[in-house]
N, C-alpha and C positions, 0 to 999 in steps of 0.2 A: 831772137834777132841779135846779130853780132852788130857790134860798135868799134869803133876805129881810135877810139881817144880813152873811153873809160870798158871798165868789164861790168858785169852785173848776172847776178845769179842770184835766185829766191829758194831756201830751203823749203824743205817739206810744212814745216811748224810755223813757216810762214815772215821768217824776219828773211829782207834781203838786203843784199848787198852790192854798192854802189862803187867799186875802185878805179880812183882818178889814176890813167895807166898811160901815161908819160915819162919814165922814171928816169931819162937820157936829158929831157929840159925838166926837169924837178916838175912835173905835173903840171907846167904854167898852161892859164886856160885860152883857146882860141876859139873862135867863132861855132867851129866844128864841135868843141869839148861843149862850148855852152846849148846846143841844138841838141846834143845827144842825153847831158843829162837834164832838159826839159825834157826829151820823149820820157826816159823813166821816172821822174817825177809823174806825169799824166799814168804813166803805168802803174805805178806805184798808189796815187789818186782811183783810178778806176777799176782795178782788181780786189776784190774784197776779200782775197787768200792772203795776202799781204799785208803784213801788219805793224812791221815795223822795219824804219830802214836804216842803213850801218854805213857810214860812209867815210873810205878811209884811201888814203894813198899807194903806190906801188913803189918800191923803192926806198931811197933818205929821205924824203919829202911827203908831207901831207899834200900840200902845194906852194908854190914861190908865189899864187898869182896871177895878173894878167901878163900874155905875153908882153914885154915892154916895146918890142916893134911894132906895135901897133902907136903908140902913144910918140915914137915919133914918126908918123909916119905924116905922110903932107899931101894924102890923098883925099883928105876930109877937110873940109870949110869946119867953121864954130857951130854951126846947125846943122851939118850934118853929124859933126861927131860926137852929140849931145843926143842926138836918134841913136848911134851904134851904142852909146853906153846905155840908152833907154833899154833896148835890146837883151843889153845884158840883164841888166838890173833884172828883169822879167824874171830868171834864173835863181838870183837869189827869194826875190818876192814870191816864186810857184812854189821853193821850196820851205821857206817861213811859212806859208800858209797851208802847205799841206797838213790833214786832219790826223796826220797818223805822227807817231814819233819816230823822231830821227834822232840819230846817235851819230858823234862825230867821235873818228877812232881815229886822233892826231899823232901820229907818227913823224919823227923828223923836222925837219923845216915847215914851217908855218909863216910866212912870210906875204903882206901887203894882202890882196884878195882872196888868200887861203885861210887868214885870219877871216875876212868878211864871210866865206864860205861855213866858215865852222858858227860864226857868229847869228849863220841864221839855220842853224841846226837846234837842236831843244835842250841836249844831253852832251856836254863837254870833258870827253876823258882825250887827257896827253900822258903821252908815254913821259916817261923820266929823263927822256934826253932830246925830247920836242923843246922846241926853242922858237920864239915870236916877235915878231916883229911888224909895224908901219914902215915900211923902207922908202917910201914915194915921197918923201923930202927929198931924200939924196939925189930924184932924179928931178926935181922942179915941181911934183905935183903934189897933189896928197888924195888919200885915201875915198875913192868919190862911188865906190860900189856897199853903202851901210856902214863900215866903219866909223866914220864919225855921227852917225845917226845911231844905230843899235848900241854901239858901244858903249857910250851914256848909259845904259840901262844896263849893265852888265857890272861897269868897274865905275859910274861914277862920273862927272865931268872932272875932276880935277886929273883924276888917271888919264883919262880920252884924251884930253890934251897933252900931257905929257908923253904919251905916247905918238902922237902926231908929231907933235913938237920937235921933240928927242932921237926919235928914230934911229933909236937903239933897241936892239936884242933882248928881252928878256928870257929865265930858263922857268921850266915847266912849274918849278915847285915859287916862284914870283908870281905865275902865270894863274896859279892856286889863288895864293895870298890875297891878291887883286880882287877876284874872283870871276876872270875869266874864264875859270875851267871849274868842271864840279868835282871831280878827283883826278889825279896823276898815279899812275898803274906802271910796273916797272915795264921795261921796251919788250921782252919777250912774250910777255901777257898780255900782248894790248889786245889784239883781235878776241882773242877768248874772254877778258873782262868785260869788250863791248858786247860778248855773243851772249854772256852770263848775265848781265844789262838787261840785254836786249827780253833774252829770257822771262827773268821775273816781269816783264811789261804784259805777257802774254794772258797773266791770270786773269789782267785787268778790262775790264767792259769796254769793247772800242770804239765805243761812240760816246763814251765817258769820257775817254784821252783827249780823241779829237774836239771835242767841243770842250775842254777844257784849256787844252792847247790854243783856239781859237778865241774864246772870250779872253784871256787873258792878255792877247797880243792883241785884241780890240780896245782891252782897258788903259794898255801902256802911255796911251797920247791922249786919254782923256780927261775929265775932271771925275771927282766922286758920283754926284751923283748923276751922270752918263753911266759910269760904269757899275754902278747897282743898278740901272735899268738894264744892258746889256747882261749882266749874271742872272737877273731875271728872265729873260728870254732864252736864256742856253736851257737853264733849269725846266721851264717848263715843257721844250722841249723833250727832253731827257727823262723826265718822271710820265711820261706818255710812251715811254719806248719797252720793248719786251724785259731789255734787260736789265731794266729797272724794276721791271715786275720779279724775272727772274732772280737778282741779287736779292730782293725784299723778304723771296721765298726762301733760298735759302739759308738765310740769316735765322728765317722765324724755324726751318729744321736741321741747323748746325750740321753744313753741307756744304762744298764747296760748291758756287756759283757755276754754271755751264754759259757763258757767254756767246752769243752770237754776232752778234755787233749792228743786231736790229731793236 
């Protein structure tokens, strides 16, 4: 299926690849960009050859964001424009929840919603001359697609605000420091460090990932013991699955594990 806003191709071995392909308006998302990468989220969700996804910009930009013609535009009442951003939001939420891992391969400008995009990926590599920013003070708003919710869990409240706040630029290797990123990779190696990434996830039991990826972002909003109930429930299922039997086995004959993801 071709798409009009992003590209998307899945290699043989099973990781694919999601590029936001706007590179003339810096990748900013429109209605259109947000419909296209739910369809390949759901594809990416219901194809079991698919195992891990990569998703990276075309151009100087990761992304700038939501288009900002939308946000003034004066075709929306207060309820209705609180439905179009629900809308959105879907977008990031299909993609946080999807069970497989995703890798955000931050190229260039990372600015307002491309931040929130990358923020609900799993695996945060920026090139070395990716650069970040909340910009939505400067235009009267602030950051209403995760940003001010995920980001807490990433860098912290005091960081989160200051970044809303501020709404200034920071560069890749701050963007570390924080810990909004989990390594910075120089700019020519970005795609290959994320396919080297993406790689080594392959040896791993895929019904391990995803339900690990999954309780964990169930445990994030709740108290302790909620979340040893919930790590209880992932595990039990998971010790009833093949390839849990299968890693057990070959562990007991020092072998590498054949995973299926059943």
């Amino acid at each position: 299926m071709d798409y009009e806003t992003v590209a998307f191709d899945v290699r043989p071995d099973g990781i694919a690849t999601m590029t936001l392909n706007r590179p003339d308006q810096l990748n900013c998302f429109t209605q259109k960009m947000f419909q296209e990468w739910a369809d390949i989220v759901g594809r990416c969700a219901y194809d079991d050859n698919i195992r891990v996804l990569v998703i990276t910009g075309s151009g100087r930009a990761f992304s700038s964001g939501v288009d900002i013609t939308v946000l003034g535009s004066d075709k929306y009442n207060s309820a209705q424009f609180r439905y179009y951003y629900r809308q959105n939001h879907m977008g990031f939420d299909n993609l946080e929840a999807l069970e497989k891992p995703v890798i955000a391969a931050i190229n260039g400008i990372c600015y307002g919603g491309g931040i929130e995009l990358a923020l609900s990926c799993d695996i945060l590599l920026g090139a070395d001359d990716s650069t970040y920013c909340l910009v939505e003070n400067h235009i009267g708003c602030i950051p209403a697609s995760g940003a001010c919710n995920r980001m807490i869990h990433f860098v912290g409240l005091a960081k989160t605000k200051e970044m809303v706040i501020n709404a200034r630029p920071i560069d890749a290797h701050e963007a570390w420091r924080i810990g909004l990123l989990n390594q910075v990779v120089p700019a020519k190696d970005l795609l290959q460090e994320a396919y080297a990434y993406a790689e080594r996830l392959l040896d791993n039991a895929p019904a391990a990932m995803g339900m690990g990826k999954h309780v964990i972002n169930l445990c994030l909003n709740t108290d302790m013991h909620t979340g040893r109930y919930i790590e209880r429930l992932g595990q039990s299922v998971l010790v009833l699955s093949q390839d849990h039997k299968e890693g057990m086995q070959a562990f007991k004959e020092k072998r590498k594990p054949k995973f299926t993801g059943k």
